[in-house]
N, C-alpha and C positions, 0 to 999 in steps of 0.2 A: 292453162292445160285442159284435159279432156273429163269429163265431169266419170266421175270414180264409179268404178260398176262392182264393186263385192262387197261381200255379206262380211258380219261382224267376221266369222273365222274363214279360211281359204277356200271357195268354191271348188279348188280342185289343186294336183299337184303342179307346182312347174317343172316343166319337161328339164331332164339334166340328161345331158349329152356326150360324150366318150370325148376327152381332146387331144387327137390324134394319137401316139402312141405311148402315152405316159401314163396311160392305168386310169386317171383321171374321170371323175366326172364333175363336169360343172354344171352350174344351170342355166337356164336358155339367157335369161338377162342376166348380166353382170352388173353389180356396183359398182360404177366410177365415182371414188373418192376424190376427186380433182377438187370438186366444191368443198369437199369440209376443208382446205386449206385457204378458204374464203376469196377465193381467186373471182367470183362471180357475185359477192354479196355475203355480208356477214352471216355470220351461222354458229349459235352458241353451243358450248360443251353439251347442254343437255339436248338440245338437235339431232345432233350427233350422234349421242348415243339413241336416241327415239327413230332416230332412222335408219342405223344398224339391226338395232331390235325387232324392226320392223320386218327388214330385211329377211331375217332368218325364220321371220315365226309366216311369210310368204311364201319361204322357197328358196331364194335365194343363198346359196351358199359360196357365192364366189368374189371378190374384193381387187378390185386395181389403185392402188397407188403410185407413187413415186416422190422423190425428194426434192425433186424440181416446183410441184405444184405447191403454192399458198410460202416456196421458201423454207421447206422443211415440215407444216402446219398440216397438211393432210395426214404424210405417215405421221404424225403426233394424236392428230385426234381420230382417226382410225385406231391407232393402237388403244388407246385411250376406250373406246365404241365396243371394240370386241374383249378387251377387259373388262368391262362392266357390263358385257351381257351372260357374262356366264357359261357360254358354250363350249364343250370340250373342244379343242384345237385341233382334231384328226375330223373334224365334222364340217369343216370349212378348208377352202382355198385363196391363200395371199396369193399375188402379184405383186413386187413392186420393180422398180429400175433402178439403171444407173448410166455413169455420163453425160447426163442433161442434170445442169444444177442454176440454182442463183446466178452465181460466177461465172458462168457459161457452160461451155463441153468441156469432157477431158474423159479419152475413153484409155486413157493408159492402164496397164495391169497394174500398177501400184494404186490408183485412184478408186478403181472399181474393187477391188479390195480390199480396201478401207471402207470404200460404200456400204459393204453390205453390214456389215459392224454399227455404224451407224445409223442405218435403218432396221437395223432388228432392237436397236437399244427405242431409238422411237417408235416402233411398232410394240413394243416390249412382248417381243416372239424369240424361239430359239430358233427357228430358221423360216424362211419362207417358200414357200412350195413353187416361183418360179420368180427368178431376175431376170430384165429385159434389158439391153441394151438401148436406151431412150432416144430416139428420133435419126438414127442411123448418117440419116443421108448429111449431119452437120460433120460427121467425123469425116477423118480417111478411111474406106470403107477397107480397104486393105489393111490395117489395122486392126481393124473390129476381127476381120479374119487371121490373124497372124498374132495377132497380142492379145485381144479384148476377150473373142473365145475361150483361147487356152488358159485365161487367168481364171474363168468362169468355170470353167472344168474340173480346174484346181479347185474351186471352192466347192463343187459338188462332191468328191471327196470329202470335204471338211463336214457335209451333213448341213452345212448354213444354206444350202439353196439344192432342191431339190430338181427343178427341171430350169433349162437356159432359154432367154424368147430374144426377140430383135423386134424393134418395132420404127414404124417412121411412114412417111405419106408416099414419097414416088413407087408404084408397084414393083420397080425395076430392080430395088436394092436388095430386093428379097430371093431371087433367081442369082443376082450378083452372089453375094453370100452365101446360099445353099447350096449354089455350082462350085464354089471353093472351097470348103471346110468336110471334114470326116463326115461321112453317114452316121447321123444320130448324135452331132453336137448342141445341132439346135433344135430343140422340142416343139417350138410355139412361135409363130408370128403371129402380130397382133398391127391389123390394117385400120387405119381412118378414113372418113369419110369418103369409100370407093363399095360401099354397098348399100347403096341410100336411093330411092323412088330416082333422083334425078342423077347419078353415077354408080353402076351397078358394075364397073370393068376389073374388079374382084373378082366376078364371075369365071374369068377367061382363066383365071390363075390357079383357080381352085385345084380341077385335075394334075397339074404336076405340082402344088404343095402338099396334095395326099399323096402324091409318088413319092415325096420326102415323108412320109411319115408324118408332118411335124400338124398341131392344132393350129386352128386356126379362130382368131380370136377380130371380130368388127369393131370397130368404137366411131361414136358420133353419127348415130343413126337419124338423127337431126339434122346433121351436114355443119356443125357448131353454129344450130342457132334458122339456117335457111329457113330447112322447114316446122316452120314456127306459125302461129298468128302473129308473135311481139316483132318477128324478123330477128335477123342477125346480129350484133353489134356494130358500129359503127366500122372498127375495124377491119372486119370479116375481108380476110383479099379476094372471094369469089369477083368475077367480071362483070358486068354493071348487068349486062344482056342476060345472067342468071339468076343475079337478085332479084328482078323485075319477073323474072319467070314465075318464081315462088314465091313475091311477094303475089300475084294474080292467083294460084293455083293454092297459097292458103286462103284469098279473100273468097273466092270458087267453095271452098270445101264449108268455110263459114255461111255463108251463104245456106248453102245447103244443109244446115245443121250439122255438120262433121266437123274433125276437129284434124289438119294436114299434118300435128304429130303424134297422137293416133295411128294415122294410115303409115305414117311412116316409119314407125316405130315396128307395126304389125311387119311390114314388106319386110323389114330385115330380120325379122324371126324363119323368114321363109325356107330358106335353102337353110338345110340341117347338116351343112356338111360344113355349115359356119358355127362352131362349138357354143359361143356364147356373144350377145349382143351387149357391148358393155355403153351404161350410158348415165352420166352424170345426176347424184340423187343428193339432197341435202336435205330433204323433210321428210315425212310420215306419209305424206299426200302423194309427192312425186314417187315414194316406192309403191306406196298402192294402185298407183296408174299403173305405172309401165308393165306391173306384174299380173294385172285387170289383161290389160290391152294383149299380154302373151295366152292368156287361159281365155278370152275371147276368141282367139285367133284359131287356139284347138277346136273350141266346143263351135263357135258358128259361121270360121273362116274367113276368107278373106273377101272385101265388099270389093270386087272386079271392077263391077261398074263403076265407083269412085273413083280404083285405081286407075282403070284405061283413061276416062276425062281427067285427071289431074296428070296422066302419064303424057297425054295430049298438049297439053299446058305446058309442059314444062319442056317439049322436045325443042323449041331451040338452043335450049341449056343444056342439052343433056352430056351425059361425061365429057366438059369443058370445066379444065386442070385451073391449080391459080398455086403460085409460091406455096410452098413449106414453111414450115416453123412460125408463122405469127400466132399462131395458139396450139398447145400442147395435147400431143396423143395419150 
């Protein structure tokens, strides 16, 4: 990672941003808890909680989870993390999901009402501030609008979940969806890897998802893993002609003493009309980056010149799609 730039306490605040119309404010980076459910590398209870901790006393007050990641083990040690930190509970925002599990999908109103019961007893929360419908485009999306909503609606009612999100990789499911369902069912979608140095076609969508009202929430500002020095994992389904793109355009930025998840961490901070950048943290060290790298961004901006040569590098790659679902939003 990028060699850490803040002082013993927080050089500055981080920016928290309105999300769309639910009163809301988050902050510019968000925690993704996907790692504490060890999906990426073990990570001990007191990790955990040091990274949470961290978390909060940075700035960060906003948390993504779901049931699906680590097998149930994230929302467990999340819950676990904001329990032992001590913070009053009106001073933070959960996220977590449902329909994406171990077991596969199952986005039925009996299922995902059971979910949220289940994830509040592992989160050990009395409700959480927004459910997501997990990775959409696996279900029948006609469903999610006809069943999956209206059970989620119900539960808003019940006080267990305070705003409704959708979330999944093709940009397409999200217009599917919003074109179908009541004005003001769904609060919040939450986009992967379509606002990142080397696919930015999030961009396009932006204007009519604020027509809906609803936040708007990035994840995988990395591309899971692209732009990295270490690369991607083996399994990453990018196409071979983008791998090579960004495998060139982080050995480019090392090179030049930069560090390509840095710059591309900063680029998705950019456009403020994107609520919060949520992006995978398991240590002390990875929340003191990422929340370096946003409080740089304000105080001395963005390094153009980097960006343009690495934006150069990467254009035969550029927003060139690959499969869904090999790794989780």
């Amino acid at each position: 990672m990028w060699e850490l730039q803040m002082a013993a306490s927080p050089p500055a605040n981080l920016e928290l941003r309105p999300l769309g119309s639910t009163g809301l404010k988050v902050s510019c980076v968000g925690f993704g808890a996907s790692p504490l459910g060890r999906v990426f590398g073990p990570v001990s209870e007191d990790e955990a909680v040091a990274s949470v901790r961290e978390a909060f006393r940075l700035g960060i007050n906003f948390f993504d989870t779901s049931p699906y990641y680590g097998g149930t083990l994230s929302e467990k040690m999340l819950g676990m993390a904001l329990k032992a930190s001590g913070v009053p509970r009106d001073q933070y925002v959960v996220s977590t999901k449902c329909g994406r599990y171990k077991e596969g999908f199952d986005f039925s109103a009996e299922r995902v009402t059971r979910s949220i019961d289940e994830s509040l007893e592992r989160l050990q929360l009395d409700y959480v501030d927004i459910l997501q419908c997990h990775d959409i485009e696996f279900g029948s999306l006609d469903q999610i609008v006809n069943e999956t909503i209206p059970a989620l609606l119900k539960l808003k009612q019940t006080g267990k979940i305070r705003f409704i999100g959708i979330t999944g990789l093709p940009l397409g499911i999200f217009t599917y969806v919003l074109d179908r369902v009541p004005p003001g069912s769904v609060d919040v979608v939450l986009s992967y890897c379509h606002f990142s140095i080397n696919d930015n076609t999030l961009e396009d969508l932006l204007p009519y998802l604020k027509s809906k009202g609803v936040g708007i929430i990035s994840a995988s500002p990395l591309a899971m893993g692209l732009l990295t020095e270490g690369g991607p994992p083996e399994w990453h389904p990018a196409p071979p002609e983008l791998k090579s793109a960004c495998q060139d355009a982080a050995a480019f930025c090392q090179k030049k003493g930069k560090n390509i998840s840095k710059l591309a961490m900063q680029y998705s901070l950019t456009n403020k009309d994107i609520s919060s950048v949520l992006v995978g943290m398991n240590s002390v060290k990875q929340v003191g980056e990422n929340v370096a790298a946003a409080i740089e961004l304000v105080s001395a901006g963005m390094d153009q010149e980097m960006l343009s040569e690495v934006e150069a590098i990467l254009k035969p790659g550029k927003n060139l799609t690959w499969p869904s679902g090999i790794q989780q939003s």
